[in-house]
PATORVO-433568 format. One record per residue (C-alpha): x, y, z. Coordinates in steps of 0.25 Angstrom, whole numbers, padded with zeros to 4 digits, always signed. Each point is the difference from the previous one (the first is absolute). Layout:
XYZ...
***
This chain:
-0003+0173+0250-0013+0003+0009+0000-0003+0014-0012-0007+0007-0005+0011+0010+0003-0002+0015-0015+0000+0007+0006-0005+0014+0007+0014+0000-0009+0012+0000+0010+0009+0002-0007+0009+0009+0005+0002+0015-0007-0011+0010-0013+0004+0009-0012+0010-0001+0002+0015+0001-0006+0001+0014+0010-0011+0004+0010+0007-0006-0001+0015+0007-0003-0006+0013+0014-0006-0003+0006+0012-0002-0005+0007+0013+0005-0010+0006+0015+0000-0005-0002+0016+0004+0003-0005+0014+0005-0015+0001+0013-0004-0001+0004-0007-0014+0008-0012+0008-0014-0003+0008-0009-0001-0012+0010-0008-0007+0002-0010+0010-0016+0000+0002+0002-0002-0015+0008-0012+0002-0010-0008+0006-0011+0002-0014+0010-0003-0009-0003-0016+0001-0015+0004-0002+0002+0008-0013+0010-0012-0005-0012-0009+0002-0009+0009-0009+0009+0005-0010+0003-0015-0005+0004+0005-0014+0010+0010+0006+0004-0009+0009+0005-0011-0011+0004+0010-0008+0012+0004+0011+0000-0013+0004+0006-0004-0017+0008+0014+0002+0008-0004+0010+0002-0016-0003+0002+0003-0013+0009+0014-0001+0006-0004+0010+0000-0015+0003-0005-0001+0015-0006-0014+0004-0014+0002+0004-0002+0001+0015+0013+0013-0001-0010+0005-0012-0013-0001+0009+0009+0010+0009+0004+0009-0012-0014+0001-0003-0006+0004+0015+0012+0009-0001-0001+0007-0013-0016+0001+0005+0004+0009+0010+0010+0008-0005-0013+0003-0011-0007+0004+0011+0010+0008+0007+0002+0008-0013-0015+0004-0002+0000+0005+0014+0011+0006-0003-0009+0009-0010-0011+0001+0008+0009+0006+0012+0006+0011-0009-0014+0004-0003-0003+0001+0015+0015+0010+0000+0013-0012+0003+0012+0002-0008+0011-0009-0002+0014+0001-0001+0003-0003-0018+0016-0003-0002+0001+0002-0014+0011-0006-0011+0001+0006-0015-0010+0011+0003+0010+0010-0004+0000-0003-0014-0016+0001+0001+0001+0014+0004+0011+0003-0011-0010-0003-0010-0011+0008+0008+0009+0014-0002+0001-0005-0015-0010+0002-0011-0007-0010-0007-0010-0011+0007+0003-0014+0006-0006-0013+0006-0001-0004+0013-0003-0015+0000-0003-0008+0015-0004-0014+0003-0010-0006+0009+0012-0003+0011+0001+0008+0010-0007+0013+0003+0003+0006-0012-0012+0011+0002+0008+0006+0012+0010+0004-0009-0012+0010-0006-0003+0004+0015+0015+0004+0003+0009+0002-0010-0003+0013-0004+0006+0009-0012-0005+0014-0004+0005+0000-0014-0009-0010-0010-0014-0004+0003+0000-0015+0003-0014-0007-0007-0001-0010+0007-0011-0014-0005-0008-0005+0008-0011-0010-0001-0014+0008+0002-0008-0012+0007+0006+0003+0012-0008+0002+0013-0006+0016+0002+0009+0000+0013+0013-0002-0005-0003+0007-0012-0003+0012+0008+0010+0000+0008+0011-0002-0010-0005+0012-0008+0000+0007+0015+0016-0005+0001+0003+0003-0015-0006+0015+0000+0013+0003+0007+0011-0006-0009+0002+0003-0012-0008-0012-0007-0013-0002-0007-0009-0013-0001-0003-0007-0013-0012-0011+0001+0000-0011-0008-0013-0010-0004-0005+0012-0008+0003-0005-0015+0012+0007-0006+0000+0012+0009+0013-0002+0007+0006-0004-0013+0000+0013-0005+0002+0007+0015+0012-0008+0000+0004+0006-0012-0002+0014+0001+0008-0001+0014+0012-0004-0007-0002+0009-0011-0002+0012+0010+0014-0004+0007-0007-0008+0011+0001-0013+0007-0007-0010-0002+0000-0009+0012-0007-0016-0002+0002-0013+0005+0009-0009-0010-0005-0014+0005-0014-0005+0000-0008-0003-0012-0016-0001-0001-0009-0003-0010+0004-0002-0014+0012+0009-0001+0011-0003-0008+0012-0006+0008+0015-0002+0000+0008-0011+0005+0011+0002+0008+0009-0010+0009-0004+0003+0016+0007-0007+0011+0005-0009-0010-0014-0004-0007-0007+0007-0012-0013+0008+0005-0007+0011-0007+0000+0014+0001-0009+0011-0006+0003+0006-0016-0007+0013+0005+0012+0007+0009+0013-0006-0009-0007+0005-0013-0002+0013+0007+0013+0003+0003+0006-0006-0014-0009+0008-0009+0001+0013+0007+0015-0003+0003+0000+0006+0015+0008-0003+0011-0004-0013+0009+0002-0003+0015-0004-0011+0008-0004+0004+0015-0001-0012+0011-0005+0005+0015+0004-0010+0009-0005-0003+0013+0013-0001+0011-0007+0003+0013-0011+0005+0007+0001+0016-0003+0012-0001-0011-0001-0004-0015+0013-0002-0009-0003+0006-0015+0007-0005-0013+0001+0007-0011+0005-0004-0013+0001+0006-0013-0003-0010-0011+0010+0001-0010-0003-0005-0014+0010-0011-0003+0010+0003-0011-0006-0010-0009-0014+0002+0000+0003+0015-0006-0003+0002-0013-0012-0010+0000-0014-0001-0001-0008+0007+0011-0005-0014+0005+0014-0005+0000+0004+0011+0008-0011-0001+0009+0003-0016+0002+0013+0005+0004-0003+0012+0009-0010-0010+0006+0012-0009+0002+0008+0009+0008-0011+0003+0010-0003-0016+0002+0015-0001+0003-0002+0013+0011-0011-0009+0005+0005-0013+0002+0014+0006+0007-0011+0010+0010-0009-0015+0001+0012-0009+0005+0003+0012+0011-0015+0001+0003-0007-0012-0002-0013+0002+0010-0002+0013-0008-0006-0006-0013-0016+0004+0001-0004-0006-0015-0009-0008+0006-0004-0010-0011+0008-0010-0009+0012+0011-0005+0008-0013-0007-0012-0009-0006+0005-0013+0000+0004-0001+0016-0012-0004+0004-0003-0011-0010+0015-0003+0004-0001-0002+0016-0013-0008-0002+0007-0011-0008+0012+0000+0010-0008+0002+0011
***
């Protein structure tokens, strides 16, 4: 099944490049409660000019999780600026903060790291699942990590500044079929291959899963992966807790007993199954952390509008 492509979400980080280094300069010497509370008071704005995001949380939240509307006006100012509090986040580890990561299931991550063969890293747009990158280091594997390649100069630069000091390489999508075999080769070679598992664009191929109780679609592209090469699959979620502390899941995705055995399609369905389950149960803990802003479950909007 194809899926319409998404053209209010541009997938690029907010704000022109000289914007966006005169921020980090900043965050060198401010404190991080100061800019979030002066952040506090744009949030309303960005609401009122983001309309699509905006409706799109606003059907997230009543919904997933049946809020009336007036509690999921507030749902939506407050996942707003937990957004916004996670991109400075980024911004501020450029200019030299660190937070505090308390980690569950990494163990079993590293296991695999000290053990031959190649495995899959799959994250979500919840979260700040690119701080993982930043902090949870291993010197054992290189981590190739995909990224999308329209992003800004600045954060490109400084990621690939952050990045020449852990133990992980860059691979850029939106060049044809590059990453493909990139991808490839890295498992092949006894690598990672580190991608997000959520968001589809474009006409890829999809698979439908049950998320919060409600079918959505997810991408083929990471599932086949992982059934046809027959590697190892974990699920990592970076969860936002407080100012300068993140709490980190990691889950190894198991393939369930009755999938094996099956086509690779089958087994991907199912692999993509079990992260969808991982998702909804880190989704119900952390609500204002879902940053897919546009219409993840299709018929909500056209739903609310006729109960409305």
């Amino acid at each position: 099944m194809n899926q319409p492509q998404h053209p209010q979400w541009k997938g690029r980080t907010g704000g022109s490049p000289w914007m966006q280094r005169t921020l980090i300069r900043c965050l060198g010497w401010m404190n991080l409660p100061f800019v979030y509370a002066g952040m506090a008071l744009v949030v309303p704005f960005y609401m009122l000019f983001n309309h699509r995001g905006y409706l799109s949380q606003y059907h997230f939240f009543r919904r997933r999780f049946g809020r009336n509307a007036l509690r999921a006006f507030f749902d939506v100012y407050a996942n707003h600026f937990r957004f916004g509090q996670i991109i400075l986040d980024r911004f501020a580890f450029y200019a030299g903060a660190r937070f505090r990561l308390i980690t569950e299931g990494n163990e079993r991550f590293l296991e695999y790291c000290r053990k031959p063969g190649g495995f899959m890293q799959i994250g979500s747009h919840v979260g700040n699942f690119e701080l993982a990158g930043y902090m949870l280091s291993q010197d054992r594997k290189m981590i190739n990590a995909l990224v999308f390649a329209g992003e800004t100069g600045t954060v490109m630069e400084n990621r690939n500044r952050v990045f020449e000091h852990q133990n992980l390489r860059l691979i850029l999508t939106g060049n044809g079929l590059d990453h493909v075999f990139e991808m490839n080769r890295a498992l092949a070679d006894g690598e990672i291959v580190s991608l997000h598992g959520d968001r589809v664009f474009g006409s890829q191929k999809t698979l439908t899963c049950s998320i919060l109780g409600a079918e959505a679609e997810l991408p083929l592209g990471p599932y086949i992966l992982a059934a046809t090469r027959e590697v190892p699959v974990f699920c990592t979620f970076v969860m936002k807790d407080s100012v300068y502390t993140y709490h980190v899941y990691v889950y190894e995705m198991k393939l369930p007993q009755e999938a094996e055995g099956k086509s690779a399609r089958e087994r991907a369905a199912a692999l993509a199954q079990v992260y969808a389950d991982r998702l909804t149960e880190v989704l119900k803990r952390y609500p204002h952390q879902w940053l897919n802003y546009y219409e993840f479950w299709k018929n909500d909007a056209k739903e609310l509008r006729s109960e409305d």
